[in-house]
VMD Tcl script that draws the C-alpha trace (Angstrom):
set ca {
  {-22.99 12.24 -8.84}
  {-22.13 8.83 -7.06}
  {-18.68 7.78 -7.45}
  {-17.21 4.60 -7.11}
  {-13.38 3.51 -5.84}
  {-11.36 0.90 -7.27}
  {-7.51 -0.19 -6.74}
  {-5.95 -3.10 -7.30}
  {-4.72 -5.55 -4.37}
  {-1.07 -4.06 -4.23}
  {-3.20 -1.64 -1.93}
  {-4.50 -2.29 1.46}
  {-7.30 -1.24 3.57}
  {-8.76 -1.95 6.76}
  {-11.94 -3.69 6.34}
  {-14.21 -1.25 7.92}
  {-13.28 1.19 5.09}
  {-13.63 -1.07 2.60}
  {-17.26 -1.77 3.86}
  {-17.73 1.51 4.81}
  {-16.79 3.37 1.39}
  {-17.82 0.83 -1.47}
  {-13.98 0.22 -2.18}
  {-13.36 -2.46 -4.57}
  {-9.99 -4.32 -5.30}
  {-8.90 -5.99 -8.49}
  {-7.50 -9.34 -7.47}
  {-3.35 -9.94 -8.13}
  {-2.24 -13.53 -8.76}
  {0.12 -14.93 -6.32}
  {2.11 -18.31 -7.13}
  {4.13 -20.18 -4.94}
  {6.03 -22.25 -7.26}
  {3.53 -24.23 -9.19}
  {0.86 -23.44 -7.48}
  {-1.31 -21.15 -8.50}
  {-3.97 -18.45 -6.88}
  {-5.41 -16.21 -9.44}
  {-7.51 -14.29 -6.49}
  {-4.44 -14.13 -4.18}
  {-4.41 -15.25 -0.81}
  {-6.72 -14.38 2.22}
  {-3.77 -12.63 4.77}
  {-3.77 -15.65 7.33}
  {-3.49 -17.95 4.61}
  {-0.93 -16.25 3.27}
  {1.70 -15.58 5.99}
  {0.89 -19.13 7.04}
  {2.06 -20.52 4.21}
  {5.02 -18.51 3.83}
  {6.25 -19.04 7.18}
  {5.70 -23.12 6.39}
  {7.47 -23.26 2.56}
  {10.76 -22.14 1.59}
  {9.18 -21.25 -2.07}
  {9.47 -17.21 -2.66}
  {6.09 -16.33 -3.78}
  {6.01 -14.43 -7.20}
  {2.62 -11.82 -8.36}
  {1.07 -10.84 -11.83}
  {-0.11 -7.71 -12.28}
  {-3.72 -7.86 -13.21}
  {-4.65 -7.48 -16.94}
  {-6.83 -5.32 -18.97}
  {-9.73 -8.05 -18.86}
  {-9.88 -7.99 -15.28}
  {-10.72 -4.17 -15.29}
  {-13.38 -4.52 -18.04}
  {-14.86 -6.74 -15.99}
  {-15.39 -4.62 -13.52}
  {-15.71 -1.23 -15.93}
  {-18.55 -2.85 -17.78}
  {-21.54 -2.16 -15.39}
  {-20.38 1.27 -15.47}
  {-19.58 2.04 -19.01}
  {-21.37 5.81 -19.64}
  {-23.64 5.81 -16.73}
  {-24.51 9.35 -16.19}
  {-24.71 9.40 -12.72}
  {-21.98 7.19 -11.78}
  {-18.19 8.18 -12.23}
  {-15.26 5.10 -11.59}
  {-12.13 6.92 -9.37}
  {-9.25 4.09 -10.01}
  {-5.75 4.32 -7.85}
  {-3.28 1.96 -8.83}
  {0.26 0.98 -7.82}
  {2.97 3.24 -8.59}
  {4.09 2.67 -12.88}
  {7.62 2.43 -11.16}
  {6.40 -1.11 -9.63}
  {3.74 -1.99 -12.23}
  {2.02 -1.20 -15.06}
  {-0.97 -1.58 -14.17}
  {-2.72 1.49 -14.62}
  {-1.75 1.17 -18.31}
  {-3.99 -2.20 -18.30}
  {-6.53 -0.53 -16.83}
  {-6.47 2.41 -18.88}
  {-6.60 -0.49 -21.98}
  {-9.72 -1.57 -20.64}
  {-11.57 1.82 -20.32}
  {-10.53 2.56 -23.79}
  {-12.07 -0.95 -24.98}
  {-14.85 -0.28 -23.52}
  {-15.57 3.48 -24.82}
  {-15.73 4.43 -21.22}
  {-15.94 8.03 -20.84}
  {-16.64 8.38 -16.95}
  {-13.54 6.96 -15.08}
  {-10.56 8.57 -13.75}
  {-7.35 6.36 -13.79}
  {-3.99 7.48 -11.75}
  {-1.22 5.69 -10.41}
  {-0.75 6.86 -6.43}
  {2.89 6.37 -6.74}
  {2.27 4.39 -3.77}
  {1.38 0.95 -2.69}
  {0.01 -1.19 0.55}
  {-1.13 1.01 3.33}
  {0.14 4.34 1.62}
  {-1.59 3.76 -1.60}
  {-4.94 2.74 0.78}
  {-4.02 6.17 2.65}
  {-4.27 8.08 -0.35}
  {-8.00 6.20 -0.90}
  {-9.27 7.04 2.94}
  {-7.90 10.20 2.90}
  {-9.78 10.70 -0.55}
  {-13.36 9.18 0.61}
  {-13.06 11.32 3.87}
  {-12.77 14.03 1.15}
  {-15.46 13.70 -1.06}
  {-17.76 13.33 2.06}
  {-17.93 16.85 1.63}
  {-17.27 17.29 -1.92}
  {-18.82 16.33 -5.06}
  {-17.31 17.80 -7.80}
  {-14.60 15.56 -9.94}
  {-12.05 18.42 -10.52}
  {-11.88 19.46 -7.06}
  {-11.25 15.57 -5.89}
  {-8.74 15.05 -8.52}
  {-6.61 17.66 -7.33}
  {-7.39 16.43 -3.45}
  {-6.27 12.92 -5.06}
  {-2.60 14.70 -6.71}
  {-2.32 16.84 -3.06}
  {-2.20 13.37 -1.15}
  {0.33 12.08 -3.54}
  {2.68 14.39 -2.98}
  {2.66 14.47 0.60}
  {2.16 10.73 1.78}
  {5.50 9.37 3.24}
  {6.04 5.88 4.28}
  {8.74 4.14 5.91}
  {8.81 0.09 6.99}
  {11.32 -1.82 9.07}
  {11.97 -5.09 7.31}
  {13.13 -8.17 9.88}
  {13.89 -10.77 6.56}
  {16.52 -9.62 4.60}
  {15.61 -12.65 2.22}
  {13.15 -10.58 0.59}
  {15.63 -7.91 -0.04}
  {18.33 -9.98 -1.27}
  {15.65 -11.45 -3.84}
  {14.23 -7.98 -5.33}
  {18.28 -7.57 -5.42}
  {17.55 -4.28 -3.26}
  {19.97 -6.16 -0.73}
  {23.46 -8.36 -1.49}
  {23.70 -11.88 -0.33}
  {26.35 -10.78 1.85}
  {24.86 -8.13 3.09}
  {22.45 -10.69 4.06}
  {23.66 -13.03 6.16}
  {26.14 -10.37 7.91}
  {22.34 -8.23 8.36}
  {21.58 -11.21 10.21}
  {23.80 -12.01 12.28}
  {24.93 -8.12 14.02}
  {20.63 -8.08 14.40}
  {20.52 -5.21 11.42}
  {17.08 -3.74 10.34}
  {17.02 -2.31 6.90}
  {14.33 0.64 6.47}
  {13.07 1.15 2.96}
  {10.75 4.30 2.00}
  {8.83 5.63 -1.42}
  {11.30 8.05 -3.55}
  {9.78 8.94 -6.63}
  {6.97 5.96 -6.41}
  {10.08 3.37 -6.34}
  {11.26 1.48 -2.94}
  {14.58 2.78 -1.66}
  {16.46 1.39 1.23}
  {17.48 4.27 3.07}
  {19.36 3.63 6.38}
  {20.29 0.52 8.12}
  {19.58 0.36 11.84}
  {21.43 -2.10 14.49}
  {18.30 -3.64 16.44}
  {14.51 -2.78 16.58}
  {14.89 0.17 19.21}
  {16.89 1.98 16.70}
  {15.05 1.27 13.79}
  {11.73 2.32 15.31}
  {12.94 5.35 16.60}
  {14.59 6.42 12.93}
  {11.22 6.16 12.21}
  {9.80 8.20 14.38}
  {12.13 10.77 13.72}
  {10.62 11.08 10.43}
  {7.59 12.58 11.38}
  {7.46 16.39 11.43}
  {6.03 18.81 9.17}
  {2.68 16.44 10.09}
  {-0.85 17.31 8.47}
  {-2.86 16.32 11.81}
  {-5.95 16.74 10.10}
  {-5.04 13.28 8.76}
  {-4.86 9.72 9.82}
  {-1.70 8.06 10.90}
  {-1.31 4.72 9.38}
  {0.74 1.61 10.27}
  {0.69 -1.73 8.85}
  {2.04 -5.07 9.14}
  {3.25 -8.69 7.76}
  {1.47 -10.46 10.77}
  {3.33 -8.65 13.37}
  {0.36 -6.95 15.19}
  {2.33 -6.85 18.61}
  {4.74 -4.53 17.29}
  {2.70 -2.38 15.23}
  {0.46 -1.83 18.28}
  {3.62 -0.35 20.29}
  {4.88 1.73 17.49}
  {1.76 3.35 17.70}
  {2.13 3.66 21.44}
  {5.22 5.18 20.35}
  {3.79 7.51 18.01}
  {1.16 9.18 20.06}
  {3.75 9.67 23.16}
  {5.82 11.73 20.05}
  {3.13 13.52 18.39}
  {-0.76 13.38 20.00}
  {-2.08 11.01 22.20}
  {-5.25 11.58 20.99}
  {-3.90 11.04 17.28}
  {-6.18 8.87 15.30}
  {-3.48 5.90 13.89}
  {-5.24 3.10 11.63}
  {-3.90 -0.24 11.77}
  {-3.92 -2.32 9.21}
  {-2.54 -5.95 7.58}
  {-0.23 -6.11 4.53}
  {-2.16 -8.53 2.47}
  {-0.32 -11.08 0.09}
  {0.50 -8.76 -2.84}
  {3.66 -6.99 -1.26}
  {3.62 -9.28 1.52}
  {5.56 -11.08 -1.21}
  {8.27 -8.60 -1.43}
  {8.71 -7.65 2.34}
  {7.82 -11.20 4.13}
  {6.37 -11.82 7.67}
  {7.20 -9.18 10.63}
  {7.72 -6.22 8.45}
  {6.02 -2.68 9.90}
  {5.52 0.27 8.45}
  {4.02 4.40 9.76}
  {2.35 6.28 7.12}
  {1.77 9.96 7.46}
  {0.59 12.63 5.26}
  {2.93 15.91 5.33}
  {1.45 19.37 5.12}
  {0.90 20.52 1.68}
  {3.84 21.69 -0.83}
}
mol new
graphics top color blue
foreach p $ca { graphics top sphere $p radius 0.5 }
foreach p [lrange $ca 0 end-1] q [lrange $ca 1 end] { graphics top cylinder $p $q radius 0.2 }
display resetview
């Protein structure tokens, strides 16, 4: 059996695993203002043109049409089976669009799950998954892989604009401006697939190491991930960071947060992903 992997583009994945394990994203519209970009933004674009506008980008889920789209080619071929990992339902519905289209189509061989995830967590879950079925073919045995990594990926991002907060309302304007001034980093995590600001630290040195205090109970076995809002400097050092705590051999991937939640988090925002060991 060959499978194939598709998410949509509230994930994100280094390149070389995208090239490297067929993954395919279904594209998110992002609109600043009037302007409109049904495919979404390359990253450099992106950040560019956030850092050079004072418009607060907006995204659309993708809709059932887009996944038959991509579903057709695939509808009932016996040797091919469709894995898709969404966004978590409590940011999106989109794996009930998805699930729309499969039914539409009569599609029989395609799994559809939400990761309760997104960016570089819900493209954990993925590498994690492909290093998996490297080794393993059958479907049950990778969907319960797939359900292990959801329970015991954990990510946690420093956020440097509090604009973005105070727009998702996850912040007060207040809160805000006085954030801004006394230097304050909020930290937000994944509870129950919805974003939860959990602790706010007084400068960067702080922030990164209530971060780093979150690691224990690690899976080694696993990747590290970190990711960033075009802020490579200081994901490269919190990895520094992380391998002086932990390994120094420990393999960390790097990646970009692309447009899709780069619209909720804005530029200089870094995150560390880690998998747990199992419960």
């Amino acid at each position: 059996m060959k499978y194939k992997i598709v998410a949509d583009a509230a994930c994100d994945i280094p390149e070389e695993f995208m090239k490297k394990y067929d993954i395919t994203f279904i594209p998110i519209e992002v609109r600043f203002g009037d302007e409109l970009y049904p495919e979404g933004l390359e990253t450099r674009e992106f950040y560019k043109k956030l850092e050079s506008t004072s418009i607060l980008p907006k995204t659309s889920m993708p809709n059932s049409y887009k996944f038959e789209d991509f579903y057709r080619p695939y509808v009932n071929q016996e040797d091919v089976f469709v894995i898709t990992i969404v966004i978590s339902m409590e940011m999106s519905q989109t794996k009930l669009q998805a699930q729309m289209a499969a039914e539409n189509l009569g599609m029989k061989n395609v799994f559809i799950e939400e990761s309760g995830a997104a960016t570089l967590a819900q493209g954990a879950i993925i590498i994690e998954l492909c290093k998996f079925m490297e080794k393993e073919n059958d479907i049950e045995k990778i969907k319960e892989e797939f359900y292990r990594l959801k329970r015991n990926v954990h990510l946690y991002a420093i956020i440097n604009d509090l604009k973005y907060l105070k727009n998702s309302g996850r912040l007060s304007s207040t809160s805000a401006v006085v954030g801004s001034l006394l230097n304050v980093k909020p930290i937000i995590t994944l509870q129950g697939g919805k974003v939860v600001n959990i602790a706010k630290c007084v400068g960067t040195a702080k922030a990164e190491n209530f971060l780093l205090n979150k690691i224990e109970n690690v899976d080694s076995s696993r990747y590290f991930y970190i990711a960033h809002t075009d802020y490579i400097e200081s994901a490269e050092k919190l990895r520094d960071k992380v391998r002086a705590k932990i390994d120094p051999n420990q393999e960390i991937v790097i990646g970009e947060i692309g447009c899709v939640v780069g619209c909720h988090v804005g530029a200089k925002c870094y995150a560390l992903g880690f998998f747990s060991n199992d419960n």
